[in-house]
C-alpha positions in Angstrom: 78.6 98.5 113.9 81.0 100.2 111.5 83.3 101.2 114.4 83.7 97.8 115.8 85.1 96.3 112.4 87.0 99.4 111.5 88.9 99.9 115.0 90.9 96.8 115.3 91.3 96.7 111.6 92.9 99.8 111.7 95.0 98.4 114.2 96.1 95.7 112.3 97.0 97.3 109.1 100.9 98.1 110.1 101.4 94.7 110.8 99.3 93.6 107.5 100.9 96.3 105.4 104.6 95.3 106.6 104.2 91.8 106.0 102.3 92.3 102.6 105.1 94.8 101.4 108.2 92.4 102.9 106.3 89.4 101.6 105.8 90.9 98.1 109.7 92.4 97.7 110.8 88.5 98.7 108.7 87.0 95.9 109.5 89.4 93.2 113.2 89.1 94.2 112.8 85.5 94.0 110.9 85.4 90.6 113.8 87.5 89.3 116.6 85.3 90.4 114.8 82.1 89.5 113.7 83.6 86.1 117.6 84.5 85.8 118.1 81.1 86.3 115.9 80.0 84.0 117.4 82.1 80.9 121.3 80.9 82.2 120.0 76.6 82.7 121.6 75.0 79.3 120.0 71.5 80.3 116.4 73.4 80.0 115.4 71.4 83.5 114.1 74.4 84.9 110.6 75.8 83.5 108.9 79.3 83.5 106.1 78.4 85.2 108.1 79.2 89.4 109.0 82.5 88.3 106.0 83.1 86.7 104.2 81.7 90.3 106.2 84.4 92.3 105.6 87.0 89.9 101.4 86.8 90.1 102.0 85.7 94.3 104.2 89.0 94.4 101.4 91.3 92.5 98.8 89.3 94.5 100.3 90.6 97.8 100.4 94.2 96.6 96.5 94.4 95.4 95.4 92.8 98.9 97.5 95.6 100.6 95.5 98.2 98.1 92.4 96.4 99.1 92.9 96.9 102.5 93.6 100.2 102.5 90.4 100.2 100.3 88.5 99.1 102.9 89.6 101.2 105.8 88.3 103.8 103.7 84.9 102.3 103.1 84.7 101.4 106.6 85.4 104.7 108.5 82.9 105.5 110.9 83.3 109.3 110.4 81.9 111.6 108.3 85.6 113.1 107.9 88.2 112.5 105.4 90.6 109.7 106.5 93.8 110.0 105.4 95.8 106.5 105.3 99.7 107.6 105.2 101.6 104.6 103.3 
């Protein structure tokens, strides 16, 4: 039963780990700028709370990644190591 889930899981996890990673650079980058243009805005129209939102969607993204990864590992079907190269 374990092989079934593992196998195309194991297939997916380039594909999952590439978005997660591209996904997670974008929203930090973005958190950054915005929270950049948060300190620079004079008129104080623009609040903490977007960068703030991209920060935790940014950290979000890299713990599911973890998780995965976590889960491959729980999931193998052999008794050998697995070894999950990043």
């Amino acid at each position: 039963m374990k092989a079934i889930v593992f196998y195309p899981l194991l297939w997916l996890r380039s594909p999952i780990l590439v978005i997660a990673r591209m996904g997670g650079g974008f929203f930090a980058l973005g958190g950054v700028a915005w929270a950049v243009l948060t300190m620079a805005d004079d008129t104080h129209t623009l609040t903490w709370g977007i960068p703030i939102g991209l920060f935790v969607t940014a950290f979000v993204l890299f713990l599911l990644s973890r998780l995965y990864d976590q889960l491959l590992l729980k999931l193998n079907p052999h008794k050998s190591d697995l070894v999950l190269f990043q």
